[in-house]
VOBA-1610 file (N, C-alpha, C; in pm, whole numbers, padded with zeros to 5 digits, always signed):
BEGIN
Unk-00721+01160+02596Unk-00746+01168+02450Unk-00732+01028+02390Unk-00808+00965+02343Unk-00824+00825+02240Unk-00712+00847+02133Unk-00648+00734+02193Unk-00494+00719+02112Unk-00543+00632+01965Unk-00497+00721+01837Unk-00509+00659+01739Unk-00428+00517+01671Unk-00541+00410+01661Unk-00436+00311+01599Unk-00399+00283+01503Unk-00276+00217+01508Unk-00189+00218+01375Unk-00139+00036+01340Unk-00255-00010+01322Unk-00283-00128+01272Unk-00273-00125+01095Unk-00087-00202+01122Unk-00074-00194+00947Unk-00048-00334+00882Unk-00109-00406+00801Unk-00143-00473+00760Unk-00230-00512+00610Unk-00187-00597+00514Unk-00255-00562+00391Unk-00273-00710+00421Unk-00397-00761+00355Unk-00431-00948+00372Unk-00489-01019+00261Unk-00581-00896+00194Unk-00657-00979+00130Unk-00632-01057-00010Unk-00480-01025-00018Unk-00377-01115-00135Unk-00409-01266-00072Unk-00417-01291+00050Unk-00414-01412+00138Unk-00607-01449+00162Unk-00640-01384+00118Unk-00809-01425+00104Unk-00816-01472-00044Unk-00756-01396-00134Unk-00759-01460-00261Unk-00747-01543-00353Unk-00600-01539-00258Unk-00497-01701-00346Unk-00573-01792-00248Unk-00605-01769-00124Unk-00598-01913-00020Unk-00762-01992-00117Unk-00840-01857-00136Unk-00947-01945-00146Unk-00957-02016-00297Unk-00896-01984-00383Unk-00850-02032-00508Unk-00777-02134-00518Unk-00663-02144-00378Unk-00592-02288-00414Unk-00642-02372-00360Unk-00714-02359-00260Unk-00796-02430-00196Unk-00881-02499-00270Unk-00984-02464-00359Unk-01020-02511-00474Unk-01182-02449-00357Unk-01300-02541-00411Unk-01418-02535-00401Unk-01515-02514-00520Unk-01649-02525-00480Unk-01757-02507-00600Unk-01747-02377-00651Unk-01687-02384-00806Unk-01652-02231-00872Unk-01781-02139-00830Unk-01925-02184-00804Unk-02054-02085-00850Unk-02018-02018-00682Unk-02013-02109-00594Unk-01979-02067-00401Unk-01903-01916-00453Unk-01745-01995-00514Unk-01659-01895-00491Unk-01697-01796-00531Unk-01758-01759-00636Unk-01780-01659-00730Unk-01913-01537-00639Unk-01964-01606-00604Unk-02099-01568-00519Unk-02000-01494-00415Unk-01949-01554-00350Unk-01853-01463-00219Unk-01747-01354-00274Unk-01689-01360-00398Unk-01612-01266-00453Unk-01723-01152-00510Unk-01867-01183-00508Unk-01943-01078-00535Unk-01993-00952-00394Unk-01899-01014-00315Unk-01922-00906-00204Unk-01799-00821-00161Unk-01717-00821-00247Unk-01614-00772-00232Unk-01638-00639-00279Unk-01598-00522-00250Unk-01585-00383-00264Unk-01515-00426-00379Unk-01532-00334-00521Unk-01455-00336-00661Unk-01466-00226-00669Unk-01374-00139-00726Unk-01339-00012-00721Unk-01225-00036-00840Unk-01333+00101-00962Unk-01289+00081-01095Unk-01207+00182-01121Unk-01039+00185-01148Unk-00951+00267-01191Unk-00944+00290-01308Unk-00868+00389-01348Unk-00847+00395-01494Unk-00719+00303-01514Unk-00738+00220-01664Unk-00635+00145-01693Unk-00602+00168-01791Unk-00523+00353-01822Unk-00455+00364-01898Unk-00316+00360-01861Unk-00208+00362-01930Unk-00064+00328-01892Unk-00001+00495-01817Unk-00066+00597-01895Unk-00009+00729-01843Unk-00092+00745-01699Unk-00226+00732-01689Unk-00288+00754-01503Unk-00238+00638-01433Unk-00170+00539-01474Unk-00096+00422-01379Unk+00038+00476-01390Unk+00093+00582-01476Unk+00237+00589-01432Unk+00326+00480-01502Unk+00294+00402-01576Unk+00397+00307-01666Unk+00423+00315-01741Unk+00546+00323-01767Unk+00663+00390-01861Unk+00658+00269-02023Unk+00646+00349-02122Unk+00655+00268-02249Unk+00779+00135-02229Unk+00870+00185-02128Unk+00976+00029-02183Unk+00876-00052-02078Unk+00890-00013-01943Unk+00849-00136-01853Unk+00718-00211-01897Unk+00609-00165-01980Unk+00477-00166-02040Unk+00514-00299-02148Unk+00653-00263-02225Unk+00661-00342-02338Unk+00733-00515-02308Unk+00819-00480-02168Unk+00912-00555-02169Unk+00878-00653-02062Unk+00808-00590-01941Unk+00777-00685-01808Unk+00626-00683-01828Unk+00554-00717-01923Unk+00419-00731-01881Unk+00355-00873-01842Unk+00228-00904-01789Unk+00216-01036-01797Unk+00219-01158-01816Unk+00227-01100-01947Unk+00283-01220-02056Unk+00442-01280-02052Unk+00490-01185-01925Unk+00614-01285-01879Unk+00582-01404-01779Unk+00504-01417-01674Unk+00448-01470-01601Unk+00442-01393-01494Unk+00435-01345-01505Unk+00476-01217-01369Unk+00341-01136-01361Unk+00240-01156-01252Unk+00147-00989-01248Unk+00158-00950-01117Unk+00201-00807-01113Unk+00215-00722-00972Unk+00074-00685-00922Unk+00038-00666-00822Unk-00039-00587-00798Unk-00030-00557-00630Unk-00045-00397-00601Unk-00064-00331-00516Unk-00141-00344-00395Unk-00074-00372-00260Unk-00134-00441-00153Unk-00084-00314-00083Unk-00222-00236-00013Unk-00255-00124+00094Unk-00318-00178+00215Unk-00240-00129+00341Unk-00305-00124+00444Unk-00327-00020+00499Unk-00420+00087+00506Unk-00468+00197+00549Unk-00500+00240+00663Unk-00448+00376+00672Unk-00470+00398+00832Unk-00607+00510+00836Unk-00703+00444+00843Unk-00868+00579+00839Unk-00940+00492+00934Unk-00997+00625+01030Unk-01113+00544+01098Unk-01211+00614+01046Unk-01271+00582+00916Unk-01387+00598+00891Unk-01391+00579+00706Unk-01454+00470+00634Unk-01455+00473+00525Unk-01453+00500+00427Unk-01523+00644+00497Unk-01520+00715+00304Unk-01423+00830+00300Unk-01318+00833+00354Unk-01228+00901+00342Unk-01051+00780+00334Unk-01014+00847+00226Unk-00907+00736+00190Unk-00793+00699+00248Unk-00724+00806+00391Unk-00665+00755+00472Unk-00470+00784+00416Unk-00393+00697+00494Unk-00237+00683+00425Unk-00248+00548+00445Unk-00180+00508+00345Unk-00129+00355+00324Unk+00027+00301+00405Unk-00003+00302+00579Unk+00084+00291+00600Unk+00140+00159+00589Unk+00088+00043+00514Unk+00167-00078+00494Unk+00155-00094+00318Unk+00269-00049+00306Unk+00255-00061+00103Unk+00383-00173+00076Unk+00296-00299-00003Unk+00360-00407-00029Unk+00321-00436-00207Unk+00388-00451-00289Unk+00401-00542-00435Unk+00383-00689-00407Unk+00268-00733-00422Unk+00221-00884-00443Unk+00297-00946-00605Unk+00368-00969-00600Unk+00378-01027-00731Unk+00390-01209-00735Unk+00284-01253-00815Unk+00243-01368-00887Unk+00363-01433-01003Unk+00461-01505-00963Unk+00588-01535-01065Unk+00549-01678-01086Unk+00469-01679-01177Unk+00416-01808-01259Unk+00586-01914-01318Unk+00633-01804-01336Unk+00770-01892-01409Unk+00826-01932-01358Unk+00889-01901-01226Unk+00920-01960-01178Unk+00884-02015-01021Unk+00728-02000-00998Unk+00626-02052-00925Unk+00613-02019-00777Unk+00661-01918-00803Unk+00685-01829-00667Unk+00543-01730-00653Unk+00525-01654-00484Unk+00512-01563-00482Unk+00536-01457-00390Unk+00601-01320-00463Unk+00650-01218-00362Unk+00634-01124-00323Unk+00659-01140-00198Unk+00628-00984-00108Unk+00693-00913-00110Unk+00643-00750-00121Unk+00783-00600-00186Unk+00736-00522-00055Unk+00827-00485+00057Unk+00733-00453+00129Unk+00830-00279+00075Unk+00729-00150+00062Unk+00819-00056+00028Unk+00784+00059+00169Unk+00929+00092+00228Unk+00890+00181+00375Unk+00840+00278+00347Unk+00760+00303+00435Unk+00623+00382+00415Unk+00676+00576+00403Unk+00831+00597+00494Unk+00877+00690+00506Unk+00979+00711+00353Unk+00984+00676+00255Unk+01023+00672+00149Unk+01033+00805+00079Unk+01135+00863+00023Unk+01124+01015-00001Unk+01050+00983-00157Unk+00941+01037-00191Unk+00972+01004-00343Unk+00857+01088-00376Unk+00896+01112-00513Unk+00801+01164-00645Unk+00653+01185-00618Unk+00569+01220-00609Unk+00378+01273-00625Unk+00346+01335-00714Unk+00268+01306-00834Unk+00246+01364-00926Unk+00136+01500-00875Unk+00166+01613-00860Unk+00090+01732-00769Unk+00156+01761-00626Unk+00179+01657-00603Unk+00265+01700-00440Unk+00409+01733-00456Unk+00494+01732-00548Unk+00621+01715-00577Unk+00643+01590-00439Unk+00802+01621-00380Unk+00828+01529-00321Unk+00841+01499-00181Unk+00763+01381-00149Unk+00772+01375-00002Unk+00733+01224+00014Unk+00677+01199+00178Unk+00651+01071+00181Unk+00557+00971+00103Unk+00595+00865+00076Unk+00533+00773-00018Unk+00379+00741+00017Unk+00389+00757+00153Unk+00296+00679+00217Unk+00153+00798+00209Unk+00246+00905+00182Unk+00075+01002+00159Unk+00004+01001+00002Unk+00049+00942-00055Unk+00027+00916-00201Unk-00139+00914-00168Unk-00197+00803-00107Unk-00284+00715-00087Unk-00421+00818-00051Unk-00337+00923+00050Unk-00387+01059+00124Unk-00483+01101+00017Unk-00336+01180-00035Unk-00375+01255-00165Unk-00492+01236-00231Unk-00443+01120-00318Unk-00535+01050-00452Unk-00587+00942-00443Unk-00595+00836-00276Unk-00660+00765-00329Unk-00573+00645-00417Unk-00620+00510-00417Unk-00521+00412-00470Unk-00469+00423-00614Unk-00555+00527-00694Unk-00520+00552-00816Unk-00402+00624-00831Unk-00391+00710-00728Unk-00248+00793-00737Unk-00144+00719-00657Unk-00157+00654-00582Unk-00055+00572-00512Unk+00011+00437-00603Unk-00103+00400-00650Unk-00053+00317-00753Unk+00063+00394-00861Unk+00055+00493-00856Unk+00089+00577-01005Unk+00236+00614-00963Unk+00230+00642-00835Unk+00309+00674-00748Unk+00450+00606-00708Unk+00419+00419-00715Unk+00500+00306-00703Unk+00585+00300-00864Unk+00480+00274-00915Unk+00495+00282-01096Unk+00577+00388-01122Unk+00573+00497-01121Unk+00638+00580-01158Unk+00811+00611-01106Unk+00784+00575-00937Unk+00909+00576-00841Unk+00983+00414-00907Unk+00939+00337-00892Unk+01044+00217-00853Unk+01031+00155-01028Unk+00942+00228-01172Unk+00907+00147-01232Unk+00885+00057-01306Unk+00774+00039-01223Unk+00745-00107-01272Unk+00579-00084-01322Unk+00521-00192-01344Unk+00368-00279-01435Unk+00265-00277-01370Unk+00245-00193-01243Unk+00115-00233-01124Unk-00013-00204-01237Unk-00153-00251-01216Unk-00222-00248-01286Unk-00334-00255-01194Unk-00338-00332-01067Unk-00466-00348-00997Unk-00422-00319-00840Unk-00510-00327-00732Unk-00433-00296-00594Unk-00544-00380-00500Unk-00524-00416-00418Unk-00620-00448-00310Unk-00575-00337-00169Unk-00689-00313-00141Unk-00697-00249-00004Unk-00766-00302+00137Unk-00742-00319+00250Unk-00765-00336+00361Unk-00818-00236+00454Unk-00885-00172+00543Unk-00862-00089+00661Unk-00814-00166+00779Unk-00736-00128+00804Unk-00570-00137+00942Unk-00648-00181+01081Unk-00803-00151+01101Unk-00891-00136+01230Unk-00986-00332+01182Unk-00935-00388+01034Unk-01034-00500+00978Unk-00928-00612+01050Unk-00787-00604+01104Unk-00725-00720+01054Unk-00759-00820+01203Unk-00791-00736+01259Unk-00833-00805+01414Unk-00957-00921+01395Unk-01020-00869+01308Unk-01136-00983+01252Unk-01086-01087+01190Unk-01008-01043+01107Unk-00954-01142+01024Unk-00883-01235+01041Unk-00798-01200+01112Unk-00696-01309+01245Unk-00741-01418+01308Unk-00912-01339+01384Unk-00990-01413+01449Unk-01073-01539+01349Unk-01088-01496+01226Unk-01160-01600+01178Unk-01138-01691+01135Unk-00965-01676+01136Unk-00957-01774+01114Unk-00851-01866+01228Unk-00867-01838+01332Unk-00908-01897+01485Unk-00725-01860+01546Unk-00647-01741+01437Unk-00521-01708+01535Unk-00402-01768+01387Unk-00275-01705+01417Unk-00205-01720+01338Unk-00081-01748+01396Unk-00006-01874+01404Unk+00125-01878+01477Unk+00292-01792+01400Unk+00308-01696+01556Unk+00424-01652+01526Unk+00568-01668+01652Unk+00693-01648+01593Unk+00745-01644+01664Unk+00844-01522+01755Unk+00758-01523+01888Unk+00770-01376+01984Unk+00908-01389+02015Unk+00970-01252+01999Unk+01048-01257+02061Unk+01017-01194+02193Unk+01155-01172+02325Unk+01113-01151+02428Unk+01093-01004+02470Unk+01184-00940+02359Unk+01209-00813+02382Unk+01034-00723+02321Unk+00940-00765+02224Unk+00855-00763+02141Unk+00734-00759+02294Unk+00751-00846+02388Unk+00641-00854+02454Unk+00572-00766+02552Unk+00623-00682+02585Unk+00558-00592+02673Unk+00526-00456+02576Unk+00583-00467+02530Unk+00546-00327+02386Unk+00378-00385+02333Unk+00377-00531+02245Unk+00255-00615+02266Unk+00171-00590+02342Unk+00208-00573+02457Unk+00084-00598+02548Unk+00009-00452+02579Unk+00108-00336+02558Unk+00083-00191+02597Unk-00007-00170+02504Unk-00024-00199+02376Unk-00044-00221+02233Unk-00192-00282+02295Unk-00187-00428+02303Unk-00344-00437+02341Unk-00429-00376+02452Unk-00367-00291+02560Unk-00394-00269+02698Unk-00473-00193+02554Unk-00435-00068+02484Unk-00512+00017+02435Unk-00615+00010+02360Unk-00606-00093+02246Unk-00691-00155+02144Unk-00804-00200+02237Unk-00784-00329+02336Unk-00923-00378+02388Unk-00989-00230+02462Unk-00898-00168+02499Unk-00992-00026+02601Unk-01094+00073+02487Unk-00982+00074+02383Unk-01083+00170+02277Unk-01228+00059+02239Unk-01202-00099+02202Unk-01285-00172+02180Unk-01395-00208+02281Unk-01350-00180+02420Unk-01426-00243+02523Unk-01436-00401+02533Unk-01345-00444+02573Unk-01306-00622+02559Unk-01229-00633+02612Unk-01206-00792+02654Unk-01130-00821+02777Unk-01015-00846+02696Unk-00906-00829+02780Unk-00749-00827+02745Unk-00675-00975+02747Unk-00612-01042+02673Unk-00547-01154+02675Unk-00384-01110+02687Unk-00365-01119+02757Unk-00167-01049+02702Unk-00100-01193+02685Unk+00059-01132+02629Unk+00098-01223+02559Unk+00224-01239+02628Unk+00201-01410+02708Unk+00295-01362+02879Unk+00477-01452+02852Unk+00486-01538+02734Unk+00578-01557+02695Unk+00664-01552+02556Unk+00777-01554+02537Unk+00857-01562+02407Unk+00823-01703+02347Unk+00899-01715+02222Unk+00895-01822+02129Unk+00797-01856+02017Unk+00776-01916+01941Unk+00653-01974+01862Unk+00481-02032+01981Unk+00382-01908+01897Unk+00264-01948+01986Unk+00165-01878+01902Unk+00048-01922+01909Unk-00074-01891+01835Unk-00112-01764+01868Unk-00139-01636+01762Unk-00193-01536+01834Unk-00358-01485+01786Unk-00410-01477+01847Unk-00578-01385+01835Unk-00541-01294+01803Unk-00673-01235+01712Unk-00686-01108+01636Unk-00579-00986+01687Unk-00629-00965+01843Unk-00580-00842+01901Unk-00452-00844+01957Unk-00381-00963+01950Unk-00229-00990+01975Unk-00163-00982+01858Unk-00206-01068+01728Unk-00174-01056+01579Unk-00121-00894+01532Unk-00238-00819+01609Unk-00253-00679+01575Unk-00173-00585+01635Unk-00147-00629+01765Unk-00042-00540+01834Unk+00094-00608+01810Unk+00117-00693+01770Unk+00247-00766+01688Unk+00303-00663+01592Unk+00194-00653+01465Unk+00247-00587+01358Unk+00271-00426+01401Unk+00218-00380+01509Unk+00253-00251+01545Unk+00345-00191+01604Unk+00418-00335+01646Unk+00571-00265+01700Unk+00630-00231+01614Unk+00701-00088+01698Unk+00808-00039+01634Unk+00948+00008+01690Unk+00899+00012+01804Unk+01019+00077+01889Unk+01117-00016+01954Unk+01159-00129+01840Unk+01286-00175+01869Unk+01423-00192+01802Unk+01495-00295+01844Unk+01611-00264+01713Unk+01531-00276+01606Unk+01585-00224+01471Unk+01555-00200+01338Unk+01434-00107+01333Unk+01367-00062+01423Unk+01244+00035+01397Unk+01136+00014+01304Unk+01120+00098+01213Unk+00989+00080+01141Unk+01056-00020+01032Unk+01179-00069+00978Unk+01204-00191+00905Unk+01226-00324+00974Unk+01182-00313+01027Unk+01127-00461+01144Unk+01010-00453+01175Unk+00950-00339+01178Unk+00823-00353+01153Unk+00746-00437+01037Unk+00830-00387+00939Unk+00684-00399+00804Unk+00793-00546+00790Unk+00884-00603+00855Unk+00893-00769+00864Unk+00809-00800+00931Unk+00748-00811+01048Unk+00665-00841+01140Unk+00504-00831+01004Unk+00506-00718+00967Unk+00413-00756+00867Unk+00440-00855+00750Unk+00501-00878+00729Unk+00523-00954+00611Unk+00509-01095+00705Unk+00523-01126+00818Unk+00514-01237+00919Unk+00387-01298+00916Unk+00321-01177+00989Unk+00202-01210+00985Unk+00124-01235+00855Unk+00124-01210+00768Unk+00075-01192+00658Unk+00149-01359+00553Unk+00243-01378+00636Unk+00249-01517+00546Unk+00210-01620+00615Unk+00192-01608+00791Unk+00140-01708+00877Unk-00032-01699+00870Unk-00093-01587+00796Unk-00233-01569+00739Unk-00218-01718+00638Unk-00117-01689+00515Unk-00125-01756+00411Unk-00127-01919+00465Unk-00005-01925+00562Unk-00012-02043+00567Unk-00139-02173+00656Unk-00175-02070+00738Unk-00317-02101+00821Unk-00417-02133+00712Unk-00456-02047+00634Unk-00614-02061+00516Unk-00535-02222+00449Unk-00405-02163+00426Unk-00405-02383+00313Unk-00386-02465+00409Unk-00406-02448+00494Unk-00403-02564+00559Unk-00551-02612+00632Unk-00651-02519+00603Unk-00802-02563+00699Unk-00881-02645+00584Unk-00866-02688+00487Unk-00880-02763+00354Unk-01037-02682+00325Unk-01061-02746+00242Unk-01196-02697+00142Unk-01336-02709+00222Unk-01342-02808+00322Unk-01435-02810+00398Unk-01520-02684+00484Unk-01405-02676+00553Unk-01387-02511+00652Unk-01403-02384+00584Unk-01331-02416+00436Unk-01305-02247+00384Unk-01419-02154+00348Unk-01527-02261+00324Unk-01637-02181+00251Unk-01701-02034+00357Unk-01719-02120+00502Unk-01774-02043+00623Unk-01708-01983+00653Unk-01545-01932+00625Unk-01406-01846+00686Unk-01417-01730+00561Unk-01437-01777+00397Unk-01405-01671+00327Unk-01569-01583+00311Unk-01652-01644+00385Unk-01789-01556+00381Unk-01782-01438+00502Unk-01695-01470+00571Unk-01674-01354+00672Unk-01520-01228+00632Unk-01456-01289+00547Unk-01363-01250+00524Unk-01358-01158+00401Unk-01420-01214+00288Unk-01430-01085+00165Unk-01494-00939+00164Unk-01594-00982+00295Unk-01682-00858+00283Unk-01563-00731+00367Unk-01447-00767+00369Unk-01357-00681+00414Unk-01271-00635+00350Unk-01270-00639+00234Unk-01185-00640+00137Unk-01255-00527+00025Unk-01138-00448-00024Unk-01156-00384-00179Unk-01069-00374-00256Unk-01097-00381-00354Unk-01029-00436-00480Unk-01047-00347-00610Unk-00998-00329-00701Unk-00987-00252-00830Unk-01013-00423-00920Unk-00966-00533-00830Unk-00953-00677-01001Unk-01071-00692-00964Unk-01160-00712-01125Unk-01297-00775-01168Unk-01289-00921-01097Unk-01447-00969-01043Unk-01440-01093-01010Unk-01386-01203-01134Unk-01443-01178-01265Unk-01376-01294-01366Unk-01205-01297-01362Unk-01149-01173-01352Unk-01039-01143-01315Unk-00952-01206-01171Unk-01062-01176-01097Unk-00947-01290-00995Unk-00989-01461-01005Unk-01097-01480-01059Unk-01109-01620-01066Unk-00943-01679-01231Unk-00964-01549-01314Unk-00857-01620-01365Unk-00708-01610-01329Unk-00656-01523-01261Unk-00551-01509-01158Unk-00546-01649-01067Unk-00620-01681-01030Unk-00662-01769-00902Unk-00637-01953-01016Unk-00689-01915-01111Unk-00652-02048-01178Unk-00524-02084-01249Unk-00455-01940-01273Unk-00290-01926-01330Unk-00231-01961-01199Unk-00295-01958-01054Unk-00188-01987-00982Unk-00179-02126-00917Unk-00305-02165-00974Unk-00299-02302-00969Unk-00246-02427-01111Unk-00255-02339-01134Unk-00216-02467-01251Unk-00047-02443-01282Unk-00022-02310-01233Unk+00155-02340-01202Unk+00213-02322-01066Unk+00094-02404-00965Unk+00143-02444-00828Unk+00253-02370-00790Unk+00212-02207-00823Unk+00263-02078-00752Unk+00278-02127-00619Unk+00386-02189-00499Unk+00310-02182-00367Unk+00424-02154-00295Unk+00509-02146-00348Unk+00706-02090-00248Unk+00690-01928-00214Unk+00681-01905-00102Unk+00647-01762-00083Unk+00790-01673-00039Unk+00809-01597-00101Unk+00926-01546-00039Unk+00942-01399-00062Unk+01014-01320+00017Unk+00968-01192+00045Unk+01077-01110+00082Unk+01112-00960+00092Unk+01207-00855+00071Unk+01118-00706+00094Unk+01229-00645+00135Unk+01182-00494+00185Unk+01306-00397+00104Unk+01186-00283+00028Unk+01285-00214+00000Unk+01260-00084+00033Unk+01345+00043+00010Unk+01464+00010+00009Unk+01561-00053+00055Unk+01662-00112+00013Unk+01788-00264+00118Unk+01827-00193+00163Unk+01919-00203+00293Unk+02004-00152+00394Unk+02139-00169+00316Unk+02193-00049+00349Unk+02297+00034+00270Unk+02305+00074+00178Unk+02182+00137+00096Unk+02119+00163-00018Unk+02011+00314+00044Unk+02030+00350+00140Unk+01890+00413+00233Unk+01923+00473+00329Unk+01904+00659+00358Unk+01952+00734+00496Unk+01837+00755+00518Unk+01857+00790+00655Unk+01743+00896+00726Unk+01811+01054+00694Unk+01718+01158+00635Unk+01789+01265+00616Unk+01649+01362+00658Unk+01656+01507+00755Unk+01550+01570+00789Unk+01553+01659+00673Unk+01443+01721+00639Unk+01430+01819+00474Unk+01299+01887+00555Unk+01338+02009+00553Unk+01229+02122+00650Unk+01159+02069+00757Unk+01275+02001+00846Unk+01219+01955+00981Unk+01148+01834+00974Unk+01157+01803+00855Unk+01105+01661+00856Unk+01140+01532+00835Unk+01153+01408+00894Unk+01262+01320+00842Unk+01206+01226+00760Unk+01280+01224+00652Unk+01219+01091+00545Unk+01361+00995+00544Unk+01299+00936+00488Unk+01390+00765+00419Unk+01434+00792+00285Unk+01568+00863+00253Unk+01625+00898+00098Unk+01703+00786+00077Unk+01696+00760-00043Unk+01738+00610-00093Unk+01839+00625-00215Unk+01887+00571-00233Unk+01964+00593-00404Unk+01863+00487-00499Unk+01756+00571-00588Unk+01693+00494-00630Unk+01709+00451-00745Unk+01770+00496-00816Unk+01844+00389-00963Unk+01873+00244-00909Unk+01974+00247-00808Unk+01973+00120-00752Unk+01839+00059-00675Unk+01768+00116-00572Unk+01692+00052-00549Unk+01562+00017-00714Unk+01581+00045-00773Unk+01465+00043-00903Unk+01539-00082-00963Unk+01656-00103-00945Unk+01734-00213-01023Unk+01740-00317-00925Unk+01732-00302-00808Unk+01704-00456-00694Unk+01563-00475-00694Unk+01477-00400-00685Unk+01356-00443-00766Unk+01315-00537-00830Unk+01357-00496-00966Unk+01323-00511-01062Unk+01391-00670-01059Unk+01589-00667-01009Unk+01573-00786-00986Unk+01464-00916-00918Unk+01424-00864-00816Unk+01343-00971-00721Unk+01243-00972-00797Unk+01169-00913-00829Unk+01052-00969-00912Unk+01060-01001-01052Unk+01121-00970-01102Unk+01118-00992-01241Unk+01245-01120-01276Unk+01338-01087-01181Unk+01467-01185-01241Unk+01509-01337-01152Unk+01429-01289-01031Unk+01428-01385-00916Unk+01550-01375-00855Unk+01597-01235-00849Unk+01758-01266-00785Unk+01746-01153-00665Unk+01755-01214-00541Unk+01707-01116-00405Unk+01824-01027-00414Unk+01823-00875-00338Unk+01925-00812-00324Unk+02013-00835-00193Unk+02155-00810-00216Unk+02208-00800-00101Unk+02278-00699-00062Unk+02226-00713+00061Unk+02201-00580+00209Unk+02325-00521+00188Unk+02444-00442+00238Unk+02519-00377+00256Unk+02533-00347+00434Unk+02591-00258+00474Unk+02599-00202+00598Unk+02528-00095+00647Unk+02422-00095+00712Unk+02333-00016+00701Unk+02359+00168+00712Unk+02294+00270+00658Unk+02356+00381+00638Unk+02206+00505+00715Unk+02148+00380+00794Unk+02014+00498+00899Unk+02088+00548+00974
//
């Protein structure tokens, strides 16, 4: 039986900013952001789930815009899949940062129609409109726009832009490699395995079986680090191939991407983050450890959190710039 993959990964926050700080001919950029999938939500505050204070008090106009980064698990497009990598991109103009929220996908929480269960089926359900509504409503906060990926794209993406350096550990490598034995067999392609530890460049299909471990210490919250890894060694690869290179990397790269932000919309995002040399990247998973059980509820096990507090470490990291700290873990 063809083992389903679970390639989780969100990127195209890192197609956006890279090709914006990068700079280039605005008419180029604009032309390539016209091939991007746009997908129009409603942007009222009640179908996003945002609460009159957070609406009044954290909106843009602090320097701060969130928006919703999905990596989806569907093999086949027109069906919307689960968002098994759900991350908060937030843009902190003020203080010139930007951060990664990575939220675990096994998360017990709120569905407006589903009552309560995992976070990660939000996406199932409704589609990014309800998943969005879903974050907003659970942790909330201001989301307004989302980008989406499919989980089966990031192998391209890796590749185009010629591999992304990470650092393997030793225990990580044969899990890796079981990981690609399967991917190249479903793909039909020859296998590269990944034969030592330490810092080393990885191709699409190593990149990809990276972010898919799970079965070691820390489990699926070492996982969605490993994503947040990859996903900043994306960032840091695109600024560094300068303006020359980028034009021929982001013409293969947008047409993979969908988005709810208007193209004038990310060109002006893209110029707020240049002109306050947004470029310190730094990043957090919530719920924090000792804040978070594993508890089974009709045979099923979710991730129950104490979420007043997690809604208030939140809210710190993005909004106040003050990271949370961990406790003793309570999985």
């Amino acid at each position: 039986m063809r083992k389903k993959k679970k390639i989780k990964k969100v990127v195209l926050s890192v197609i956006i900013l890279g090709a914006l700080v990068l700079g280039g001919a605005l008419s180029y950029t604009f032309y390539q952001l016209s091939k991007i999938k746009t997908v129009k939500i409603s942007g009222s505050n009640e179908d996003l789930g945002i609460s009159s204070t957070v609406s009044s008090t954290k909106d843009s106009t602090n320097g701060i815009t969130n928006i919703a980064l999905f990596g989806v698990d569907r093999r086949n497009k027109d069906e919307p899949g689960r968002s098994d990598s759900i991350m908060v991109l937030s843009i902190d103009t003020k203080n010139k940062k930007i951060k990664m929220s990575s939220i675990m996908r096994d998360t017990y929480a709120g569905i407006k129609g589903h009552g309560q269960t995992k976070i990660t089926h939000a996406y199932a359900y409704g589609g990014p409109q309800l998943a969005i509504r879903t974050i907003n409503e659970n942790f909330n906060l201001d989301i307004r726009n989302y980008v989406t990926v499919d989980f089966f794209d990031l192998e391209k993406i890796v590749d185009s832009i010629r591999g992304v350096t990470v650092d393997v550990d030793q225990n990580e490598i044969s899990l890796m490699n079981g990981y690609i034995d399967e991917t190249a067999k479903i793909e039909d392609k020859a296998v590269t395995h990944v034969t030592s530890s330490g810092p080393q460049t990885l191709n699409g299909l190593q990149a990809v079986a990276y972010a898919r471990v799970r079965y070691t210490a820390g489990g699926d919250f070492k996982r969605t680090e490993r994503q947040r890894t990859v996903l900043t060694a994306m960032l840091t690869k695109i600024q560094s191939l300068g303006a020359t290179k980028f034009p021929s990397v982001v013409s293969k790269l947008i047409p993979l991407t969908e988005t709810s932000i208007s193209n004038v919309d990310i060109l002006k995002l893209g110029t707020k983050v240049i002109t306050s040399k947004s470029t310190t990247l730094v990043q957090e998973r919530f719920p924090v450890d000792g804040y978070c059980w594993g508890k089974t509820i009709d045979g099923v096990w979710y991730l129950v959190t104490d979420m007043k507090t997690s809604i208030n470490q939140i809210h710190d990291f993005i909004y106040e710039d003050i990271k949370p700290i961990p406790t003793t873990p309570q999985i």
